[in-house]
Every structure is written in structure tokens, then in C-alpha cells.
VEXTI-354434 format. One record per residue (C-alpha): residue number from 1; x, y, z. Coordinates in pm, whole numbers, always signed. Layout:
+-----+--------+--------+--------+
: num :      X :      Y :      Z :
+-----+--------+--------+--------+
: NUM :      X :      Y :      Z :
...
+-----+--------+--------+--------+
This chain:
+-----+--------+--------+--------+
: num :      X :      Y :      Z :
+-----+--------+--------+--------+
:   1 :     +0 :     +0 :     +0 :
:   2 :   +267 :   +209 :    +93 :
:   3 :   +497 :   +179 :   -196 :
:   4 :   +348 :   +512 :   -374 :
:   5 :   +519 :   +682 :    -69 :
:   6 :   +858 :   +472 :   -136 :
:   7 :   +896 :   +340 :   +234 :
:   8 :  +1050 :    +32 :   +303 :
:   9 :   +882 :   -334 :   +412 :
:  10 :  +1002 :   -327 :   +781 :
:  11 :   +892 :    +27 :   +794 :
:  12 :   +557 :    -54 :   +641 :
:  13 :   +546 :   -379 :   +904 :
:  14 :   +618 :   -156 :  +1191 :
:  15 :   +340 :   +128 :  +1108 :
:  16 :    +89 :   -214 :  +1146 :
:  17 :   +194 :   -311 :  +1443 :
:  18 :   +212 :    +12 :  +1584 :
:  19 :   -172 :    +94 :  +1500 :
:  20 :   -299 :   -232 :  +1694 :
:  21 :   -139 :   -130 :  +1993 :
:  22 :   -284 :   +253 :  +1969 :
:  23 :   -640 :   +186 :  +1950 :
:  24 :   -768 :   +182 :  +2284 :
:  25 :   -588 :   +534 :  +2283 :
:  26 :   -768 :   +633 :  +1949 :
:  27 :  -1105 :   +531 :  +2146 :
:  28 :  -1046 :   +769 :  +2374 :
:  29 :   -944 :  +1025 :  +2186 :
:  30 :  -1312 :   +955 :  +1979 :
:  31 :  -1488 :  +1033 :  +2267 :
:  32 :  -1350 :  +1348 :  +2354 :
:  33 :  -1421 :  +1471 :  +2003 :
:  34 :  -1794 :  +1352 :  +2050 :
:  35 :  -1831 :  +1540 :  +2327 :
:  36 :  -1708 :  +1826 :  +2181 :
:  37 :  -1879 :  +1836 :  +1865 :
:  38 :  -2193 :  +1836 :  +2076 :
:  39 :  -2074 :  +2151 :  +2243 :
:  40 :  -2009 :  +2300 :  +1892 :
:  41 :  -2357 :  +2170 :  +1720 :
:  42 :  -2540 :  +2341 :  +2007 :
:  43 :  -2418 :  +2676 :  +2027 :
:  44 :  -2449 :  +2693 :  +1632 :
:  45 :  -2824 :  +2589 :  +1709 :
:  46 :  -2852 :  +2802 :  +2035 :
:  47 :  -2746 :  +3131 :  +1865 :
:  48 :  -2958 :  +3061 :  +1596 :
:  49 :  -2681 :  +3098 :  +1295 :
:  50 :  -2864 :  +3169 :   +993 :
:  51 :  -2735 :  +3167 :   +624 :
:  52 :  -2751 :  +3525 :   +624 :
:  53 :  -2475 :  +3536 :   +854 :
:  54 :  -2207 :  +3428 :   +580 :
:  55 :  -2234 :  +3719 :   +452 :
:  56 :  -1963 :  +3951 :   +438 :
:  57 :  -1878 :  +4277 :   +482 :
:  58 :  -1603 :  +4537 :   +345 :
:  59 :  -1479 :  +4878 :   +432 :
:  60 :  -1579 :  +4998 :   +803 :
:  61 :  -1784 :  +4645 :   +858 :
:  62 :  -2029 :  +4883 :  +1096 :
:  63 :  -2186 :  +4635 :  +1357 :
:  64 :  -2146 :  +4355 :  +1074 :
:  65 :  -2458 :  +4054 :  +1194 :
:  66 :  -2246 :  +3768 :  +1078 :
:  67 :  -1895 :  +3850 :  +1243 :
:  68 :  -2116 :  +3970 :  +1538 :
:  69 :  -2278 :  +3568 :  +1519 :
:  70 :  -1964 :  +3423 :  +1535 :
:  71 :  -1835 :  +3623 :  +1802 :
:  72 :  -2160 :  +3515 :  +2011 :
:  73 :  -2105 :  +3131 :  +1920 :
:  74 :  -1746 :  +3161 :  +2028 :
:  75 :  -1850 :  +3353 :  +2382 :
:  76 :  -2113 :  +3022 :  +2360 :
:  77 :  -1869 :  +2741 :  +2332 :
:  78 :  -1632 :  +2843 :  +2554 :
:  79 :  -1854 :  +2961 :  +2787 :
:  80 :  -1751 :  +3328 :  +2792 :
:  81 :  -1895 :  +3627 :  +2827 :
:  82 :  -1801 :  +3786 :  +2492 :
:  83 :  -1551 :  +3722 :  +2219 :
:  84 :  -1350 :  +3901 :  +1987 :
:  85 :  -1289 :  +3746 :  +1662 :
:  86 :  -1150 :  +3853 :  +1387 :
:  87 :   -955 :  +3859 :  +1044 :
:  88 :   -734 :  +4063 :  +1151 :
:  89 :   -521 :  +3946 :  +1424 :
:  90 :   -258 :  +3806 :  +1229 :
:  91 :   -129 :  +3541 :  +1434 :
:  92 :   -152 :  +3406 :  +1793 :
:  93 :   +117 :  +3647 :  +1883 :
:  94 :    -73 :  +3912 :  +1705 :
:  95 :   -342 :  +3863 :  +1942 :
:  96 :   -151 :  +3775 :  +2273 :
:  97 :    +25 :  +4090 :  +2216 :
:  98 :   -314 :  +4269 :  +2179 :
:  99 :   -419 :  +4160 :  +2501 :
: 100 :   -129 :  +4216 :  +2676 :
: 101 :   -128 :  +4611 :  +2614 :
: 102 :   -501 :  +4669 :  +2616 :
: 103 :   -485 :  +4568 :  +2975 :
: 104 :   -189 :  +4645 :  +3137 :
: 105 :    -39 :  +4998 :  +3183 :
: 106 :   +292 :  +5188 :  +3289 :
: 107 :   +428 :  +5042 :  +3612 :
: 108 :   +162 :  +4740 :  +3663 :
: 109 :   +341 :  +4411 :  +3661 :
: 110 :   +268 :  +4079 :  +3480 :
: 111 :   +364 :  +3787 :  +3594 :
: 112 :   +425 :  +3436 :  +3389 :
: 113 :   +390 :  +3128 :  +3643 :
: 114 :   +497 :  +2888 :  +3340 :
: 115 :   +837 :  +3033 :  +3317 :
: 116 :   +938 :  +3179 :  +3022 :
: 117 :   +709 :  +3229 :  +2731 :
: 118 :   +762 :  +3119 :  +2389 :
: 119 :  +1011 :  +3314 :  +2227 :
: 120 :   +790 :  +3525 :  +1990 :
: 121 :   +655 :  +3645 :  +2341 :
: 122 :   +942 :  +3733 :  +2475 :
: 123 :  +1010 :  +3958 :  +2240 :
: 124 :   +648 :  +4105 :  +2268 :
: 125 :   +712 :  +4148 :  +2671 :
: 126 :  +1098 :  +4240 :  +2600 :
: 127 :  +1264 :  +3956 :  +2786 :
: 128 :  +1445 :  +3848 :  +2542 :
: 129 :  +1804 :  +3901 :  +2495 :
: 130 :  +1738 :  +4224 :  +2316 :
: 131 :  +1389 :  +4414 :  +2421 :
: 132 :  +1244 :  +4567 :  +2108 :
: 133 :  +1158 :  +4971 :  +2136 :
: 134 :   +781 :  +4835 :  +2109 :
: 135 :   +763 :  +4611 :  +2365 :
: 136 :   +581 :  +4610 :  +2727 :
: 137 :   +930 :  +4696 :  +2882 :
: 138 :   +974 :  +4966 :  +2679 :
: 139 :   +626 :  +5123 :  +2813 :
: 140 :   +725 :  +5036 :  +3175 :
: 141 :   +551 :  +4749 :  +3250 :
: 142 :   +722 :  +4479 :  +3467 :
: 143 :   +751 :  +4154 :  +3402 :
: 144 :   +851 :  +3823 :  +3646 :
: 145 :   +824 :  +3494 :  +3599 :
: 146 :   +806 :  +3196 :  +3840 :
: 147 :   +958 :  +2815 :  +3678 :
: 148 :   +746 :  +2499 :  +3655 :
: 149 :   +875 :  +2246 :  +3921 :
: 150 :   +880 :  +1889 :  +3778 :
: 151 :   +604 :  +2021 :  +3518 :
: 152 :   +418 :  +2135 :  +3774 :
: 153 :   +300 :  +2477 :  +3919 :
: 154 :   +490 :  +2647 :  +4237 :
: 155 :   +183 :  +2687 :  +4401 :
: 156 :   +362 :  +2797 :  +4689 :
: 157 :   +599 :  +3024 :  +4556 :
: 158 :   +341 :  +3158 :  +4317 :
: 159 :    +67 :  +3243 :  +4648 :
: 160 :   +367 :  +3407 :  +4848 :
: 161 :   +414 :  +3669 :  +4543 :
: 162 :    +63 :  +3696 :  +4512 :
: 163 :     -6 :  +3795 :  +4826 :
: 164 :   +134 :  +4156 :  +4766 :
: 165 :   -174 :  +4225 :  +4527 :
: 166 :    +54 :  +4412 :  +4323 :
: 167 :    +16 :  +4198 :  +4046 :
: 168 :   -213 :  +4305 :  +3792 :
: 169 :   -206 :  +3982 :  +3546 :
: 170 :   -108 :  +3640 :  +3591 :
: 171 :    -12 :  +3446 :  +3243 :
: 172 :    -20 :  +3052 :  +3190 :
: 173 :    +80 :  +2917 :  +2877 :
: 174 :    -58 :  +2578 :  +2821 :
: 175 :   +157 :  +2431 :  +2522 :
: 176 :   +517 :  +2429 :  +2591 :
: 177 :   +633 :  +2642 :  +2325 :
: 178 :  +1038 :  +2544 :  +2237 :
: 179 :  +1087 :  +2408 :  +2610 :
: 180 :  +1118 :  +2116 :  +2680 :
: 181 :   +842 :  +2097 :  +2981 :
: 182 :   +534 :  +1902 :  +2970 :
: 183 :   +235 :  +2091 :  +2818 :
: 184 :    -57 :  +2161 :  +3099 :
: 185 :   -397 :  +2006 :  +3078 :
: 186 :   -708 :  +2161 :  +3226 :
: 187 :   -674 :  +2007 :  +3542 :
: 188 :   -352 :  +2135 :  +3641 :
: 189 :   -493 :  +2510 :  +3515 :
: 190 :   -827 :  +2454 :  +3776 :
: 191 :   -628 :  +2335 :  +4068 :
: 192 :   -347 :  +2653 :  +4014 :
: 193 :   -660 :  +2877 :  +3941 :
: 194 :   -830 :  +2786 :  +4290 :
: 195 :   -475 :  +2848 :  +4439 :
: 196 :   -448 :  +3176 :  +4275 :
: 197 :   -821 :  +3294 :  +4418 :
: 198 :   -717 :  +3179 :  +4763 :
: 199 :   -482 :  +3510 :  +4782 :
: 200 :   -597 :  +3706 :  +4532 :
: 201 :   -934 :  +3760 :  +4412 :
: 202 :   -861 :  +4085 :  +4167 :
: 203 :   -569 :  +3962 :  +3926 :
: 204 :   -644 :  +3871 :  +3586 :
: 205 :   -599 :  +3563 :  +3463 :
: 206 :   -498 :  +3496 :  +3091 :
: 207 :   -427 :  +3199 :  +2943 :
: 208 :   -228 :  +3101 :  +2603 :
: 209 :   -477 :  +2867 :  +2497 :
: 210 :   -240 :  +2832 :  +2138 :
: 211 :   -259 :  +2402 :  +2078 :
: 212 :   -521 :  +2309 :  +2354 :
: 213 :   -877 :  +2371 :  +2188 :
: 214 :  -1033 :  +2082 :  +2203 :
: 215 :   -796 :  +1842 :  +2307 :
: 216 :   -981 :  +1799 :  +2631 :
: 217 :  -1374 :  +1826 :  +2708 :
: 218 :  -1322 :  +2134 :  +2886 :
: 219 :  -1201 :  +2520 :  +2824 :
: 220 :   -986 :  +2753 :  +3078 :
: 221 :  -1298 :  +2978 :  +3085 :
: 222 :  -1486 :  +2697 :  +3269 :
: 223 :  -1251 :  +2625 :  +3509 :
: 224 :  -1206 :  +2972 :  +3641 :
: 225 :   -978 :  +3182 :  +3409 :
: 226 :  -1074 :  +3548 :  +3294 :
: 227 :   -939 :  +3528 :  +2976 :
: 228 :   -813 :  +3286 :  +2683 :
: 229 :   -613 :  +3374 :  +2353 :
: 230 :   -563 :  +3174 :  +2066 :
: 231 :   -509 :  +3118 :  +1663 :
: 232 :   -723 :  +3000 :  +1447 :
: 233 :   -413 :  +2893 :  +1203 :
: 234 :   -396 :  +2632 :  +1480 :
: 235 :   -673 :  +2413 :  +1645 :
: 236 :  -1001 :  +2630 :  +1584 :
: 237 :   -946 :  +2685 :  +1178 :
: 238 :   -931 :  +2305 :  +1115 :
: 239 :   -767 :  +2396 :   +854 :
: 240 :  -1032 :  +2601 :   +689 :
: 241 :  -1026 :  +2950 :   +822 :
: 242 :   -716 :  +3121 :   +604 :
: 243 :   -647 :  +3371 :   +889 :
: 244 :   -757 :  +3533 :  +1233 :
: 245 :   -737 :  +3472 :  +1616 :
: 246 :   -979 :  +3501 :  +1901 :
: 247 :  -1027 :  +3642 :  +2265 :
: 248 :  -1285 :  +3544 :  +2490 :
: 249 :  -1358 :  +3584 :  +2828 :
: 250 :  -1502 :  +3832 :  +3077 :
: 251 :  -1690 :  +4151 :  +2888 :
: 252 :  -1523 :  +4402 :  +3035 :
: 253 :  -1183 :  +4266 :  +2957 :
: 254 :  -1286 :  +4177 :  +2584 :
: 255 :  -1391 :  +4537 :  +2560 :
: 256 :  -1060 :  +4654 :  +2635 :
: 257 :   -925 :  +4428 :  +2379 :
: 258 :  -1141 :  +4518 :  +2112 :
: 259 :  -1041 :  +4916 :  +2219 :
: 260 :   -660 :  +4822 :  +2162 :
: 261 :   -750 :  +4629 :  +1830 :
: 262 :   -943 :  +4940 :  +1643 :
: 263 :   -977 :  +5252 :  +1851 :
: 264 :  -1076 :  +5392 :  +2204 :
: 265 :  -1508 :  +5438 :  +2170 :
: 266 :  -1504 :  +5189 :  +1882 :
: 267 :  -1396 :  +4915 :  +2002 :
: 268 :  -1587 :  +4610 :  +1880 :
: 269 :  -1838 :  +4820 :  +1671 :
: 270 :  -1592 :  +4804 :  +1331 :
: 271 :  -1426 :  +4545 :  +1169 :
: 272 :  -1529 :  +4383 :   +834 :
: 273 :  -1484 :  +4018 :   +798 :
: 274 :  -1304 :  +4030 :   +429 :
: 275 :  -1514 :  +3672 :   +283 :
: 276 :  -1389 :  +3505 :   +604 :
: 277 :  -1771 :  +3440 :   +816 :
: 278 :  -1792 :  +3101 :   +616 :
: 279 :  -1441 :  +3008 :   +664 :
: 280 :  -1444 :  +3019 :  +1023 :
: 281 :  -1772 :  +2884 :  +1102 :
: 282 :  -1698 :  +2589 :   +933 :
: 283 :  -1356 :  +2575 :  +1071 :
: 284 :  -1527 :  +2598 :  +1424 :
: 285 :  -1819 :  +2298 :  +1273 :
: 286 :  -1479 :  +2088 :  +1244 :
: 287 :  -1282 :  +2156 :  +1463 :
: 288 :  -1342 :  +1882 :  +1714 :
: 289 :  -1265 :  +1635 :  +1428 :
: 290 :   -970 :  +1776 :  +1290 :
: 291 :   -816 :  +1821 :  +1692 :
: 292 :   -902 :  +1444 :  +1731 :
: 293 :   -697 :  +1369 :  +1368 :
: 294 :   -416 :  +1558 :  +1471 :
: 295 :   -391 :  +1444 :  +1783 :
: 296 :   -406 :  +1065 :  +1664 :
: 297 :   -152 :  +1199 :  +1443 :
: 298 :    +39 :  +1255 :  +1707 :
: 299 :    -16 :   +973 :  +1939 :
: 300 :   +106 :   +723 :  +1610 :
: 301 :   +432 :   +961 :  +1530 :
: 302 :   +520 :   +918 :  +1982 :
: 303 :   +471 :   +541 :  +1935 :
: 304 :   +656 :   +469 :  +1609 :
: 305 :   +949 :   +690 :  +1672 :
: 306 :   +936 :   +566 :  +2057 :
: 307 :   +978 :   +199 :  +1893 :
: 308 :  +1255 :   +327 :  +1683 :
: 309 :  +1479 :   +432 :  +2039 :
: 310 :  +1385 :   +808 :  +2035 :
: 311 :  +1319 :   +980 :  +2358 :
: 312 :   +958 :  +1148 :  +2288 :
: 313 :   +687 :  +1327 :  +2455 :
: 314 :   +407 :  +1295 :  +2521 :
: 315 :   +463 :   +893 :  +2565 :
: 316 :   +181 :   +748 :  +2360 :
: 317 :    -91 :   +675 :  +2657 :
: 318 :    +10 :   +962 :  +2797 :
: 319 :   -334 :  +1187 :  +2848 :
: 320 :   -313 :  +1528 :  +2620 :
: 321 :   -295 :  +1892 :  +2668 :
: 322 :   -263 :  +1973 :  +2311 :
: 323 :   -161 :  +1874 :  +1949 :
: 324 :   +229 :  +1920 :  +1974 :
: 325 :   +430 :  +1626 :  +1994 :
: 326 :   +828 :  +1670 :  +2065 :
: 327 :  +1103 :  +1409 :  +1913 :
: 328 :  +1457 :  +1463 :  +2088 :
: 329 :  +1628 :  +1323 :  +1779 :
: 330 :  +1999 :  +1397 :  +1916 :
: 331 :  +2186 :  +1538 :  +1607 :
: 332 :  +2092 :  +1840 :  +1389 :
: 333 :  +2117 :  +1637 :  +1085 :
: 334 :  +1798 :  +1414 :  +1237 :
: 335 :  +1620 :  +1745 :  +1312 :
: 336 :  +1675 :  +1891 :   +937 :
: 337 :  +1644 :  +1534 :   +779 :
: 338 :  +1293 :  +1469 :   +985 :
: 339 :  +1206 :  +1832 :   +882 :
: 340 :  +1226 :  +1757 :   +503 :
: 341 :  +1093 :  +1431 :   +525 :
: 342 :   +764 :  +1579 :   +651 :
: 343 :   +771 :  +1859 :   +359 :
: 344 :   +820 :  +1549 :   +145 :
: 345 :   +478 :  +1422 :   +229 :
: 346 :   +335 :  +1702 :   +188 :
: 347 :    +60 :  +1771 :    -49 :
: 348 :   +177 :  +2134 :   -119 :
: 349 :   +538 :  +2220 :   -175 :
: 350 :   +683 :  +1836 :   -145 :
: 351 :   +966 :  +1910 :   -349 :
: 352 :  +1078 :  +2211 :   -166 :
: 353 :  +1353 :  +2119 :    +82 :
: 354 :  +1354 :  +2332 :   +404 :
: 355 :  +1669 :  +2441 :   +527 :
: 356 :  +1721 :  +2633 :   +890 :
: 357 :  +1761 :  +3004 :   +886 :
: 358 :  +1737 :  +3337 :  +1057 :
: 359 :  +1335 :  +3415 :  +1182 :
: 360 :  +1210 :  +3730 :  +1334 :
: 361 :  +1126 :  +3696 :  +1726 :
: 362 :  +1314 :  +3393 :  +1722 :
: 363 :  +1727 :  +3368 :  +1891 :
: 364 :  +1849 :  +3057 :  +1688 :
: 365 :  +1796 :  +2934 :  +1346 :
: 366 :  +1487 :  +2761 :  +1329 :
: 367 :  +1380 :  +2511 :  +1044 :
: 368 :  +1002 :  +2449 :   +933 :
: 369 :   +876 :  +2259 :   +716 :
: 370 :   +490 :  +2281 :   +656 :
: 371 :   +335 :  +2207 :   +292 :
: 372 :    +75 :  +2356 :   +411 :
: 373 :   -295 :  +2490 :   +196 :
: 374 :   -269 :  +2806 :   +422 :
: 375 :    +60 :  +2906 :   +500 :
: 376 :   +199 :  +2915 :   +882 :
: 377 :    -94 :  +2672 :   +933 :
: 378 :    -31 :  +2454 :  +1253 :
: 379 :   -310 :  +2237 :  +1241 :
: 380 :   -204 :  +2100 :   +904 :
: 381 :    +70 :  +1883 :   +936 :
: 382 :   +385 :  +2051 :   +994 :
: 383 :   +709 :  +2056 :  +1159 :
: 384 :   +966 :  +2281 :  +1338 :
: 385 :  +1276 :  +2341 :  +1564 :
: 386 :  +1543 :  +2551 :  +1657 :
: 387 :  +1880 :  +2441 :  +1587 :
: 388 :  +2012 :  +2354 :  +1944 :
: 389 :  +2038 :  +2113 :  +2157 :
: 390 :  +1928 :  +1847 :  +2219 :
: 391 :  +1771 :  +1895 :  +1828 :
: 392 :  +1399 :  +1851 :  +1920 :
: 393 :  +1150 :  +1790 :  +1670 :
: 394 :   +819 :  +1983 :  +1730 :
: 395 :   +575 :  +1853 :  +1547 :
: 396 :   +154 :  +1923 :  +1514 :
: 397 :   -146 :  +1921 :  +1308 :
: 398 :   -275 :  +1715 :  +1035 :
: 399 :   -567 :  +1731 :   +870 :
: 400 :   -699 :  +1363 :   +864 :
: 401 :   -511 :  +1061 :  +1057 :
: 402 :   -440 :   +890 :   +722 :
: 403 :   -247 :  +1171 :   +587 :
: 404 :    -76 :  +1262 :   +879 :
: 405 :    +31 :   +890 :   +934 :
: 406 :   +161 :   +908 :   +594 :
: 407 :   +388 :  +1209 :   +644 :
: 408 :   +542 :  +1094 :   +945 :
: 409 :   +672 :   +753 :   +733 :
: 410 :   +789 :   +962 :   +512 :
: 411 :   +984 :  +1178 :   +769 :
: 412 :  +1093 :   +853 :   +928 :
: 413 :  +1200 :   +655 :   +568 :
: 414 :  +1407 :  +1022 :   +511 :
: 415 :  +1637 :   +992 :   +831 :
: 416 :  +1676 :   +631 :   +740 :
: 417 :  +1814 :   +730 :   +458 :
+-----+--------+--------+--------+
């Protein structure tokens, strides 16, 4: 079957046996998706979307009715009190950053209690190793951080700071970014949000919900925080939606964000959706089943590469926080090899060989390879890593657990080579 993709017999043997031992996993991972495909179908039904509302809008986009639907079915499934959705946040960052400056000011503090961010965040907050002119630094707001110990949150350490209540915003980042800690599942997020409340009722909460939609049956709204961010290039877009982010969480904060986005009194009133309303509602209709492909996706690539001798993580009956899945491959010829092997099965660009290089926000080389139908799309199969050590593989997405299985033998049959 496989000899379209040129992969060899044991290779092909091993992919077999590897699938019987993953499907009690798979089960599970069904389940979850059921659940939230429910949650989906219902709010579509309980805000009473309409074909009218895929309609768009140009120009101003005054009080537009479908990107105002959308932003009420988003405020629906995640339980929310409003949302702000839109075309034009440009990334995750994008939108991260948005939030960030819409609610904090000169002189309030921030504090991480994941450690440090990603590294396109660091650059956004100015922690970096060089603080750009435009970051929160530069406009006086203070930034701490407090490490994960044994992937788990300093609850104590993190309560003792709190208890000054000069904090104005607490940040958890629930993927793991380019570390090499565990990602966070809701659980851990409730139990360190009901720590938090014990000392301090008034700090925000935001979470970096980049990866996590839908992995689990649950949301950080519903388990206590005040805010989430995320990208719809990622989990929410299924691979549909060609651009945009979201906010959600309490209306007052969303308000804010919608200020920092347009203008102060406009706020949420503006925005046209440029063709995008039908894009992202049926990104959001499939989203639950495109989460559940990727993360089978990933679940196959920890237990074939696992069988192989590679040190991976999440182990493959490991539960999930999100869709990434890390592959210490040892050498930085693995890493780039790996890399090209996944652009090789690829149904966009497969005979384009990445190579690392130089990428804004980012302080080593970083290879990617994504073949991807909308470009920088993360819940598409793709690929990525900076060039140090130990030469982890971060890979996420795919679209459907047949293709993704595909491009990880062909990642696999390229480092053989």
C-alpha cells in the first residue's frame, strides 16, 4: 500500500503493528471529540446561525450581523462572556500581544507562572536578549516569571508573590512552546486557578490557549480563568479558516481588547470580515474532528518513533494537553532530515527542501517545514525546531489521521536514509 510513498517493508510492518497497539488510545481520543462536537452543534443551534450570517462585509464592517454571530457562538462554546474574533489578528502572537497592552499599563506588573514564554513572546514582553523599542518593557511594564517544578505549578511560591496584590495579570501558557516541559492540561490550570483565588481575588488571569482547543472536554474559561487567547491557524481553523485569532472571556476585559485592536469608543463596533464568516464557522463545525486527527496523528508519530529508540513526549498513553508532539532526535542532521521528510509528504510544496535560517522573534535558526494549503498553518501537518540542543522535533497538526500517518513515514523513511 505504501509503496506510492517509497517506504521500506520493515517500515511498512512496523506502522501495522504500531496501529494495533494505539487503539484503545484512538477510542479515547473519539470520545473526547464527541463530546465536543456536541458543544459546537449546540451553540451553532442556540445562537440561531442563519445563512444570512455568511455574509460579508467590506470597508468599516459597521456592527457587521455575521462576524457579530460568530463572536456570540465563540462567547457560547467556551462559555464566555463575549468574544472578539477577527480577520485581523494576524497570528496568535498578534493577538496575545493585543491583550497584553489593552490591559496592562505603565508600572503594573505581569507575571508568567509557566516560566518563560515562547520566544515570539518574549520579544512582545521584552525579555528576550534584546527588548524591542515596542515592547511592554519599553512602556514600563514589569515583568517576572516563576519556573514549573517537575512540570508542575509552584503553588507555593506563586501564592507568596501573590499575596502583595501588586500583580495586575497572571499568564499561563498551556503548550510548551520550544521548552522542553510538559504541556498543561485543564486540570492542572483549575487546581493553580483555585490556588491563585485563595490570595488574590482581583488579578487577571490569561491563558495562552495556542494548541489546547479541544484536546480535552473542557475550556480555561470553565474552570475559572478570565481570559483565553488563541489562533485560528492552529486548532479552531481546522484547517479552513485562512487567517484570524480570538479572545474570549469576561466583557469588560474583551472590551478593552477590542479598544486596543481598532480605537478607544469603537472598540468592537468596526471590523469587516473580508469573505472570512464562512471560513471560520466551518472551521469551528470541524474543529473537534480535525483536533481528534491531529492528535491521533500525534499519538502514532510518539509510538513509532518511541519503537525506533527516540526519547519522545508525550509517551503514547500519555493523556493530552494539546496537538504538539516533541522528538529529541539527538543530532541536527535528524532534526533537518525529519524536517524535510515531513515537507516530502506534503501535499503542497513536497519538493521544496527546508533548510534552517534566521526568523524574526526567534534567537536561533529555526527550520520548518509545513506544505501547508494556508501558510503558517499549525493544524495542518507541519514541523519545526530551533537548531540547538538536544535537536527537538516539534511537530503538530494534520488534517486527517491517514495523511498525517503518511507524512510521518515519510519523515521517518528520510532519516533512514
Amino acid at each position: 500500500m505504501l509503496n506510492e510513498l517509497v517506504i521500506d517493508k520493515d517500515l511498512e510492518k512496523l506502522s501495522n503493528e504500531v496501529e494495533d497497539e494505539i487503539k484503545e488510545q484512538f477510542e479515547r481520543i473519539e470520545k473526547i471529540s464527541e463530546k465536543n462536537s456536541l458543544k459546537v452543534l449546540s451553540a451553532f443551534q442556540k445562537c440561531n446561525l442563519q445563512e444570512m450570517h455568511l455574509n460579508s462585509s467590506t470597508g468599516y464592517g459597521i456592527d457587521e450581523a455575521g462576524r457579530n454571530k460568530i463572536e456570540e457562538i465563540y462567547a457560547e462554546v467556551f462559555k464566555a462572556e463575549e468574544a472578539l474574533v477577527r480577520a485581523q489578528f494576524i497570528s496568535g502572537t498578534h493577538a496575545l500581544a493585543i491583550t497584553l497592552f489593552a490591559l496592562l499599563r505603565p508600572n503594573d506588573t505581569m507575571i508568567s507562572i509557566t516560566g518563560a514564554p515562547y520566544d515570539t513572546l518574549q520579544t512582545v514582553i521584552g525579555c528576550g536578549a534584546e527588548a524591542s523599542p515596542s515592547s511592554l518593557k519599553a512602556f514600563g511594564i514589569k515583568y517576572e516569571q516563576i519556573e514549573l517544578v517537575n512540570d508542575n505549578f509552584d503553588i507555593k511560591a506563586m501564592q507568596e508573590r501573590l499575596k502583595k496584590q501588586d500583580v495586575k495579570l497572571v499568564e499561563i501558557q498551556r503548550s510548551r512552546g520550544y521548552s522542553t516541559r510538559k504541556s498543561l492540561d485543564i486540570e492542572k490550570i483549575e487546581t493553580v486557578i483555585k490556588a491563585i483565588r485563595e490570595v488574590n481575588k482581583e488579578v487577571i488571569i490569561m491563558v495562552d490557549n495556542c494548541y489546547g482547543e479541544f484536546v480535552q472536554d473542557r475550556e480555561p474559561i470553565e474552570v475559572g480563568a478570565d481570559i483565553a487567547v488563541g489562533s485560528l491557524m492552529k486548532n479552531l481553523g481546522a484547517g479552513i479558516a485562512t487567517s484570524g485569532a480570538y479572545i474570549v472571556g469576561r466583557r469588560d476585559l474583551i472590551e478593552l481588547c477590542a479598544e486596543r485592536l481598532t480605537a478607544p469608543g469603537i472598540g468592537k463596533e468596526i471590523g469587516p470580515s473580508l469573505g472570512q464568516n464562512t471560513q471560520f464557522l466551518k472551521g469551528l463545525f470541524f474543529a473537534p474532528q480535525v483536533v481528534e486527527a491531529s492528535v491521533k496523528t500525534a499519538i502514532f508519530a510518539s509510538r513509532i518513533l518511541e519503537r525506533l529508540g527516540y526519547d519522545v513526549d508525550p509517551k503514547y498513553d500519555e493523556i493530552r494537553a494539546d496537538i504538539v508532539q516533541t522528538i529529541k532526535l539527538g543530532k541536527e542532521e535528524n532534526l533537518i532530515k525529519f524536517c524535510q521528510g515531513i515537507q516530502k509528504g506534503s501535499p503542497i510544496d513536497s519538493n521544496v527542501i527546508p533548510y534552517p535560517s534566521e526568523m524574526g522573534g526567534y534567537e536561533d535558526k529555526v527550520i520548518m517545514a509545513a506544505g501547508t494549503f494556508t501558510e503558517g498553518s499549525t493544524i495542518e501537518l507541519s514541523c519545526d525546531g530551533p537548531i540547538r540542543e538536544p535537536y527537538i522535533a516539534y511537530m503538530q497538526g494534520g488534517l486527517s489521521f491517514s495523511y498525517g500517518k503518511f507524512g510521518i513515514l515519510k519523515a521517518i523513511q528520510e532519516m533512514k536514509k
